[in-house]
C-alpha positions as CSV (number, residue, x, y, z in Angstrom):
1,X,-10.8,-1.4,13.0
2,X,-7.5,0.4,12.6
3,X,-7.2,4.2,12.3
4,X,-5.5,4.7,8.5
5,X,-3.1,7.0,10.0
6,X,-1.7,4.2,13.1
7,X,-1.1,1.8,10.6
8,X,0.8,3.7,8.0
9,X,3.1,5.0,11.0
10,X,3.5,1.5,12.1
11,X,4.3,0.3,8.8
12,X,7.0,3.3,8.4
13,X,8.4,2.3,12.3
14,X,9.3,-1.0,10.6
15,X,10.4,0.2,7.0
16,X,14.1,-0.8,8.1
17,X,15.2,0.7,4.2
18,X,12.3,-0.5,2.6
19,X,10.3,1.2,-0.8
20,X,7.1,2.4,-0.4
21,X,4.8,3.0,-3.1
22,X,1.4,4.1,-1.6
23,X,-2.0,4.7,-3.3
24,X,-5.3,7.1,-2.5
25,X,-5.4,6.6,1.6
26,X,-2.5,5.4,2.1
27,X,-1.3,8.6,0.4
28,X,-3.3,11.5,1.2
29,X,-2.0,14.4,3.2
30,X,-4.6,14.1,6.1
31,X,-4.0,10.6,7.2
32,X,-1.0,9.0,5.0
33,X,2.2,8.8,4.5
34,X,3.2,12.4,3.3
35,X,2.8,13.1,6.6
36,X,4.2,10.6,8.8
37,X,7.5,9.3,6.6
38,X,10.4,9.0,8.3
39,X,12.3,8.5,4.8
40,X,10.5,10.2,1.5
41,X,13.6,9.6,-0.3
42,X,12.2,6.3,-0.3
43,X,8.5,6.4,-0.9
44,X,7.0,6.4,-4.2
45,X,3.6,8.2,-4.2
46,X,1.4,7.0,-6.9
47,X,-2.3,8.6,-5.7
48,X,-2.8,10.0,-9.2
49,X,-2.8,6.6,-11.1
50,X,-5.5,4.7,-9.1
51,X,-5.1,1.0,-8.7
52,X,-1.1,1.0,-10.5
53,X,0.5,0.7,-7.1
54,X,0.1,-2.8,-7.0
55,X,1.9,-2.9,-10.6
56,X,4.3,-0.4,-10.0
57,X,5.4,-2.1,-7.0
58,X,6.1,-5.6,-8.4
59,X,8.0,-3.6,-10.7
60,X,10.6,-2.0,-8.4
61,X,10.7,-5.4,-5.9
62,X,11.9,-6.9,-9.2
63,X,14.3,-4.5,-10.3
64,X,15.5,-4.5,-6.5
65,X,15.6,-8.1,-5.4
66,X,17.9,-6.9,-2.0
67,X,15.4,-4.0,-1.0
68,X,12.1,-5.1,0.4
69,X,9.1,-3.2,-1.2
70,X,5.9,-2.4,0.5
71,X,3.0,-1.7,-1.4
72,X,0.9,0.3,0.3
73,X,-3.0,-0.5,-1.7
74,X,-6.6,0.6,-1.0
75,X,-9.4,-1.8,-1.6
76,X,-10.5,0.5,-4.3
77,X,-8.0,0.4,-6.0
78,X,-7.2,-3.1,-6.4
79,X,-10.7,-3.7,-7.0
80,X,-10.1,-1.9,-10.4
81,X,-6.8,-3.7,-11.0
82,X,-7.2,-7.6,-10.2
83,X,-5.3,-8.7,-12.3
84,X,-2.4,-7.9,-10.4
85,X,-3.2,-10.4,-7.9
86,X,-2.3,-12.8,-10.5
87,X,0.6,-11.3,-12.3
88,X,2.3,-10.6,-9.0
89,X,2.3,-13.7,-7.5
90,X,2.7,-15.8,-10.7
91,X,6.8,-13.6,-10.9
92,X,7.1,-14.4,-7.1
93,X,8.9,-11.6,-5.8
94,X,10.7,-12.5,-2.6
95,X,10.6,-8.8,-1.4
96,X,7.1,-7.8,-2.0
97,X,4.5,-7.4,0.6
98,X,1.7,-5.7,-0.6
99,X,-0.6,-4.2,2.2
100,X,-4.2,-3.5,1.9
101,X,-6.0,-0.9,3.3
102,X,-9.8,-2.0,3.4
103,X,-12.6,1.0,4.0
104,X,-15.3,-0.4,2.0
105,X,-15.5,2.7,0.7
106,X,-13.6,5.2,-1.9
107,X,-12.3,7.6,0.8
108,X,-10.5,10.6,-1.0
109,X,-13.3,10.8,-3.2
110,X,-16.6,11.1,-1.4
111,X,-16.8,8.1,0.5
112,X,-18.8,6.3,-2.0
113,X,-18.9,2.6,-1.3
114,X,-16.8,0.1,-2.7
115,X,-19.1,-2.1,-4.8
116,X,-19.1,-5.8,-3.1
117,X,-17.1,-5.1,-0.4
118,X,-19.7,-6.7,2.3
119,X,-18.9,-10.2,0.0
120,X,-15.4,-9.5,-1.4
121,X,-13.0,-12.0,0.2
122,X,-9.8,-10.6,-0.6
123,X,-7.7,-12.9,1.8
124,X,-9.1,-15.8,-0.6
125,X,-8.2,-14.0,-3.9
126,X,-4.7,-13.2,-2.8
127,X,-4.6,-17.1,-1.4
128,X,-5.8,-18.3,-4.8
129,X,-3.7,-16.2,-6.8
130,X,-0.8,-17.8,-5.4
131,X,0.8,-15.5,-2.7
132,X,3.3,-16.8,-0.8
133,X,1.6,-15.9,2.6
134,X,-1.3,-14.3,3.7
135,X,-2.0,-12.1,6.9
136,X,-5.1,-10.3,8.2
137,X,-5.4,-7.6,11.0
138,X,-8.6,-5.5,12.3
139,X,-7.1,-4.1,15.4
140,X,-3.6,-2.3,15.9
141,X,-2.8,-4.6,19.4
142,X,-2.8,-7.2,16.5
143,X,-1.0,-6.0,14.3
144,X,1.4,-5.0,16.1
145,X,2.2,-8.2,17.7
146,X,2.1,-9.9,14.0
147,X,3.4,-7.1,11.8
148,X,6.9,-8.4,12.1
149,X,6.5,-11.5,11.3
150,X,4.2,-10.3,8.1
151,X,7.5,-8.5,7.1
152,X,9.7,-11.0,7.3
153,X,8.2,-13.7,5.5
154,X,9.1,-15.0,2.1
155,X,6.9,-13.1,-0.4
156,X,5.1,-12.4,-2.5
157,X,2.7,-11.5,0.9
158,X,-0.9,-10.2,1.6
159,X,-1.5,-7.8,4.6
160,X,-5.1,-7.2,4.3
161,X,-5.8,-4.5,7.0
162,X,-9.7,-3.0,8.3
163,X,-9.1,0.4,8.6
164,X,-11.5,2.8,9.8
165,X,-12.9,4.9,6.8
166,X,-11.9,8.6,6.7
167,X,-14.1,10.6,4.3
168,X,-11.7,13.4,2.1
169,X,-14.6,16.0,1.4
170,X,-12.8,18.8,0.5
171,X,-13.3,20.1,-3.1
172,X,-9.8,19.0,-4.9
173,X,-8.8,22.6,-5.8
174,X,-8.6,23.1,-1.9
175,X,-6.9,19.8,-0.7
176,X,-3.7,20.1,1.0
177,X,-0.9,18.8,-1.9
178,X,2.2,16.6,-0.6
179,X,5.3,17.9,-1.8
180,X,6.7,14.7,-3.0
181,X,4.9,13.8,-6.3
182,X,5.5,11.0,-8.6
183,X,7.2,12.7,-10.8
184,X,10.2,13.6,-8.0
185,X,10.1,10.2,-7.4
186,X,10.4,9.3,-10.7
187,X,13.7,11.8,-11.2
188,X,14.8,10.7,-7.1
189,X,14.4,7.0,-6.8
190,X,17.0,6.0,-8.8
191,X,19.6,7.8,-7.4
192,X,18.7,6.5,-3.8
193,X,18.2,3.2,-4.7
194,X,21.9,3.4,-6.4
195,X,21.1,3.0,-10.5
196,X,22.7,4.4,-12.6
């Protein structure tokens, strides 16, 4: 398995420009990306809207076409929204790779277990949705070595990555906050991505 934290810092080491819009793990303060970005003006933080990332996402790859746009999802989270599965790859965005963090469990709220996910083949749904390519990686030497080629590819593409699960207990009142929000993204990303 892959600690949460080594693959989000990969993934920014090899942003080259790109958007991220991360969800729950992906986003939280302990072992995320508001803590190892090496551009916020470009990351779009959507950890209060659980399972929208995936939606939000196809949304800005097509409004940007030139801009790659990573989604950054937890298995949670899409398990609430798989629908999207469908809807993304049935608009075929060339730019979208949308990256799975798989826990098995809900990790910023308890650490409760994802219902299914001993059964859940996600590389299948994403392959019988219709995405364009899809890629699988349980150890960092792995990904790694196949990251690039993950990023490059023709999308709409499925990174479906087995992370270690890292339980937030902390009451929510006492959690750590990042500074970036949605809402400054909201007000931000435009401007950075130049429209008007």
């Amino acid at each position: 398995m892959i600690d949460n934290a080594d693959a989000v810092r990969l993934l920014d080491s090899k942003r080259n420009g790109a958007v991220f819009v991360a969800t729950m793990n992906a986003n939280n303060v302990g072992f995320g990306l508001p803590s190892l970005t090496t551009n916020e003006s470009l990351d779009f933080p959507i950890s209060g809207a659980m399972s929208k990332a995936s939606n939000v996402a196809l949304g800005l790859a097509l409004a940007q076409p030139d801009r790659k746009v990573l989604c950054l999802d937890g298995d949670g989270s899409l398990l609430m929204n798989l629908g999207a599965l469908v809807t993304i790859s049935n608009k075929k965005p060339k730019n979208l790779v949308h990256v799975l963090f798989n826990n098995k469990v809900y990790a910023v709220t308890g650490g409760q277990p994802i219902p299914g996910s001993e059964d859940v083949d996600w590389e299948g749904m994403a392959r019988s949705a219709g995405y364009a390519k899809v890629f699988h990686f349980d150890n960092l030497e792995d990904m790694t070595n196949g990251i690039d080629e993950a990023l490059t590819c023709e999308g709409p593409v499925f990174v479906h990555l087995m992370v270690e699960p890292q339980i937030e207990n902390t009451p929510v009142q006492f959690r750590e906050r990042a500074k970036r929000t949605v809402h400054t993204a909201i007000k931000e990303l435009p401007g950075v991505l130049g429209v008007k």
